[in-house]
N, C-alpha and C positions, 0 to 999 in steps of 0.2 A: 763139561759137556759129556755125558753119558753115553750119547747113540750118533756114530759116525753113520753118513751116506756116502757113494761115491758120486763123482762130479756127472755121472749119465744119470743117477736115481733123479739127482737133482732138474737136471735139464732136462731130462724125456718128462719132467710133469710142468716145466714151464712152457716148451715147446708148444705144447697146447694150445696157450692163450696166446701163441703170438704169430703175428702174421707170415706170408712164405717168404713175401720181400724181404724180410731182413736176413735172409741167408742168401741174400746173392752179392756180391764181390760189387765194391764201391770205387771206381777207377776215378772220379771226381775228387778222390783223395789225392789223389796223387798233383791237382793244381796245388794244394796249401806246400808237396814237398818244392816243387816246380821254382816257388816263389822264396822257399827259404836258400833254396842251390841258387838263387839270382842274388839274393843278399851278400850271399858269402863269397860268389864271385868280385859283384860290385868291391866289397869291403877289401879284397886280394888286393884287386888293380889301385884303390886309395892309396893304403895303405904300401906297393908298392912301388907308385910312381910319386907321391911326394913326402916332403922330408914334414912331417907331422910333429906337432905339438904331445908330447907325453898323454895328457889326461885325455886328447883327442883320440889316441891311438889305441889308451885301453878301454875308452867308449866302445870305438870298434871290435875289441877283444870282447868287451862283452856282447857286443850285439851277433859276432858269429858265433861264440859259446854256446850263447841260445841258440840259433840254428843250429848249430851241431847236433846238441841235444834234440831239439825235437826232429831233424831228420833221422835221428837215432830211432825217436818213438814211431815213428813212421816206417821206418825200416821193418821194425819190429810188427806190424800190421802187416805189411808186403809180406813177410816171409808166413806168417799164418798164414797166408791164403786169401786176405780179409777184401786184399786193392784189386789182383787179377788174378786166374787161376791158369794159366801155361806155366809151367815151372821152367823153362826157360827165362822169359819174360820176367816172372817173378823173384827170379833169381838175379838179375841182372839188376834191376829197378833195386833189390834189396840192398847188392851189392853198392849201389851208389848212394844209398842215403846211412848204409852203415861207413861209407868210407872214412868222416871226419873220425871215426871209433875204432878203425882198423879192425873189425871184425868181418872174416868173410862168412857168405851165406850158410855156407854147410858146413862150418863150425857152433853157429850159433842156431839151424837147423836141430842139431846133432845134440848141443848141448843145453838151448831151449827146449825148443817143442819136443824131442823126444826122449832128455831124461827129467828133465825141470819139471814140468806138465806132468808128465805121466807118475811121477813121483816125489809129487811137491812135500815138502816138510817128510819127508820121512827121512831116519837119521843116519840109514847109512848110503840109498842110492840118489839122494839129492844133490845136486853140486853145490846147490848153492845155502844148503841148511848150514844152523850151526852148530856147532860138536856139542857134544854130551859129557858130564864132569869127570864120565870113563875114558873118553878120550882124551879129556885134558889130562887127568892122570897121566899119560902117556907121554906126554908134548911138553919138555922139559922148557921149551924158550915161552909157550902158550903161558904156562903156568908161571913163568918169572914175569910175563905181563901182571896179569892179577894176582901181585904181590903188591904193584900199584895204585894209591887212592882211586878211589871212583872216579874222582873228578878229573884227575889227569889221563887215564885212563877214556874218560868221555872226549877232554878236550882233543884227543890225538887220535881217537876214532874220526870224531866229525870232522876232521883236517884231512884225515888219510879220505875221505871223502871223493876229494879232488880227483884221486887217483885209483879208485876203487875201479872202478869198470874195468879198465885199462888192466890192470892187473890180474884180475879173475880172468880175463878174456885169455892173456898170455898164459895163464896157469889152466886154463882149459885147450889153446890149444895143446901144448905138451901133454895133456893127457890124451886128448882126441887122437894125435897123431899117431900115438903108441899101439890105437887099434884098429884105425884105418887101415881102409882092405888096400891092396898096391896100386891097385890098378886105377883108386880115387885119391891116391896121393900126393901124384904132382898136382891135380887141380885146388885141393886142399890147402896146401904150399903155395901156391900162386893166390891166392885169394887172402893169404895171409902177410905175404912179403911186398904186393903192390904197392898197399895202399902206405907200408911205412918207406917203402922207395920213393912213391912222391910227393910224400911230408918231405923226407931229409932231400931230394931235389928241389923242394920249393924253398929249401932253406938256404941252395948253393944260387939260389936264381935272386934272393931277395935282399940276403945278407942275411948274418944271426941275427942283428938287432928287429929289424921290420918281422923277422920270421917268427922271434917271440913273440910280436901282438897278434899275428897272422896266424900261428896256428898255434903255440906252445900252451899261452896263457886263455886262448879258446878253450884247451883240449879241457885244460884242470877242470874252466867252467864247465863245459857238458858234461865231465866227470861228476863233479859237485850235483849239478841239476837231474842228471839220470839218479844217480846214486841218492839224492834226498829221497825218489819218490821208491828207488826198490828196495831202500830198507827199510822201511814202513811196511812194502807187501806183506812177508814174514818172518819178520824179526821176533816180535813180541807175541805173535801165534804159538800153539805147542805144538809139539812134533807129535806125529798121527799117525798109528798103524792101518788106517784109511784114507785115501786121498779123499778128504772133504772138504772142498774150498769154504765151508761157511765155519768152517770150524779152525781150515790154519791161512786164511787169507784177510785181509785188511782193506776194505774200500777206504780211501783219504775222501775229503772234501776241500778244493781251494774255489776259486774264482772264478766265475762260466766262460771269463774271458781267457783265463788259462787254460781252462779245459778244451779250449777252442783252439788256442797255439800247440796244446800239446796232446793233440790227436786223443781226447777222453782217457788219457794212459792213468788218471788216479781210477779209474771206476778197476779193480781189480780183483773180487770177489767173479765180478761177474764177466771177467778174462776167462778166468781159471775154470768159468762153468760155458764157455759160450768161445772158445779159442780160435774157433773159425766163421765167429759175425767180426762184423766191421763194425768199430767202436762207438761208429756212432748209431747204433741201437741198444748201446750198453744204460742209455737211464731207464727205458723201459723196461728192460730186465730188471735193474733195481726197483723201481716200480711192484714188478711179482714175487720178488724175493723176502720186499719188506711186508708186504700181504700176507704169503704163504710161512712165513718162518722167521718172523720179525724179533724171537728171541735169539734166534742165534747168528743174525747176521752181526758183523760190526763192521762199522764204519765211526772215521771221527776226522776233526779238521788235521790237516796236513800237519801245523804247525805242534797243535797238540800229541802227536803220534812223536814227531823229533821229539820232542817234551820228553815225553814215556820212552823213549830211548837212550835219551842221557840219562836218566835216572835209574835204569834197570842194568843188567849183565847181561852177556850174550854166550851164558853155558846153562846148558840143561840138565835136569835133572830128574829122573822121572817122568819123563815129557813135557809135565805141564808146568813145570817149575823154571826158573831164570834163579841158577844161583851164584853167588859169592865164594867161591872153592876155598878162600881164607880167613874169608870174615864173619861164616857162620849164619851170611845172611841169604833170605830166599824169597822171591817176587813170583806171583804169579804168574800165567798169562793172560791172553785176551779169553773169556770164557772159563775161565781157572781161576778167577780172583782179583784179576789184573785193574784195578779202578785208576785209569789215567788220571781223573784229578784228586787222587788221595793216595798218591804211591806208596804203599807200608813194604815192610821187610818184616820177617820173621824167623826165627832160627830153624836150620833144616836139619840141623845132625842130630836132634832130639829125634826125628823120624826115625822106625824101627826096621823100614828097610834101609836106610843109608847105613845101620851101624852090623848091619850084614850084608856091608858091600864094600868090593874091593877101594870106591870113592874116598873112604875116610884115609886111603891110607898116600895123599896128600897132605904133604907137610912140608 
């Protein structure tokens, strides 16, 4: 892709064609979260007042799992702005449906909407991008990974899956913390210690056995479930010295019926252009998008995008490249070459800027 926009070029010409109602805040969201906090209640009290049959019990794990997950997705609407606009309010509401994630609002404030967004796919102020084959250079344990076969290598990504969120979350706050101003501290603090206070209290209230189907083996799943759909977002995008959602973002396609449990959270191209509509006016923005610029959008099914993720690396090179730091081999991106049903590889150290670059000298 040639010519980056940014994410207002983009939407000051969709804005146009689309009505005013969809920028106003949609509080009838909030019955779907309503309903999933009643599940996970109900499954609590099962699950903790009788002695359960095994495969009954991880029925239940998974049926909170999913709720977790999607009051995750939900969570993640409130705190746009998307469900009500008091920041009080929206704070609070946020705070409850991020609880199953133990993420509090003004960490994920802080470390979504205003570095994520604001500086999606770029390589050095994204948090959530990932490194460049110059960094790996650097990253002595990074680079003993991808000594790795591919395959093992894939299979133990999509496993650490389970525990991906959970993890960035805790590796962001420790970052977050380090620069928060004092005086927003302790609440920062508090919003980060509650909600694992009353995990490990619900564990001393239940037992550890009941507590693993109740919450442990939940968590993995909404782990798993969040984590499928955000490494699709941009993973396989290239990293972009313009923030251009059509260019480092990934709309997925599943099921309308999933899209309905999970608050429209695949439509993500048009997140990244539209961050304070409520998702559900997110297909008619796809609608204008595929009108106005139908070469450079992508989108593909869900399952095909994991597809294109085992198959590919997750170190950069050049921006637009996915390489192989030992194997010599190099995978496009989305827009760079990247054909999900024809994954090729080609050699990248023949390129004549890699052999005048500090890169090659991984070994």
């Amino acid at each position: 892709m040639s010519e980056f926009h940014s994410f207002g070029w983009y939407a000051s010409r969709i804005k146009k064609k689309l009505p005013k109602e969809v920028f106003n805040p949609v509080p009838a969201r909030l019955l779907g979260g309503l309903a999933y906090l009643t599940v996970v209640v109900a499954s609590f009290i099962v699950i903790g007042l009788f002695d359960l049959h095994p495969i009954l019990s991880v029925f239940l794990s998974l049926i909170i799992g999913a709720s977790f997950a999607a009051m995750g997705f939900l969570g993640h609407e409130i705190l746009h702005g998307t469900v009500v606009r008091k920041k009080w309010l929206k704070n609070l509401l946020g705070a409850i449906a991020f609880w199953p994630l133990s993420t509090g609002p003004a960490l994920w404030t802080k470390w979504h909407n205003l570095t994520h967004h604001v500086h999606t796919q770029h390589d050095e102020k994204d948090p959530d991008a990932w490194p460049t084959l110059e960094k790996v250079s650097r990253m002595k344990g990074i680079r003993n990974v991808y000594r790795l076969p591919q395959s093992i290598r894939a299979f133990f990504s999509f496993a650490s899956l389970s525990i991906q969120f959970t993890a960035h979350s805790l590796k962001m706050f420790g970052i977050y913390i380090k620069d928060c101003k004092k005086k927003k501290l302790p609440e920062v603090c508090l919003q980060a210690i509650l909600p694992w206070a009353s995990w490990i209290g619900l564990m001393f209230l239940m037992g550890f056995e009941k507590w693993v189907f109740a919450f442990l083996l939940p968590l993995f799943i909404a782990n798993f479930i969040v984590m499928a759909y955000i490494s699709t977002n941009h993973r396989l995008n290239p990293l972009v010295p313009v923030n251009d959602p059509l260019a480092n973002s990934l709309t997925v396609t599943v099921p309308r019926w999933v899209d309905v449990l999970h608050f429209n959270f695949s439509y993500h191209t048009e997140h990244h252009l539209f961050p304070g509509m409520s998702s559900k006016y997110y297909p008619l923005v796809k609608e204008h998008i595929k009108n106005m610029w139908p070469e450079k959008y992508h989108e593909m099914p869900m399952g095909k995008a994991l597809k294109a993720l085992w198959k590919t690396p997750r170190v950069y090179f050049e921006n637009n490249e996915l390489v192989e730091p030992f194997a010599d081999k190099s995978f496009g991106s989305l827009g760079n070459g990247l054909d999900p049903d024809n994954i090729q590889s080609q050699s990248y150290k023949k390129n004549s800027s890699y052999k005048n670059s500090s890169y090659k000298k991984i070994t």
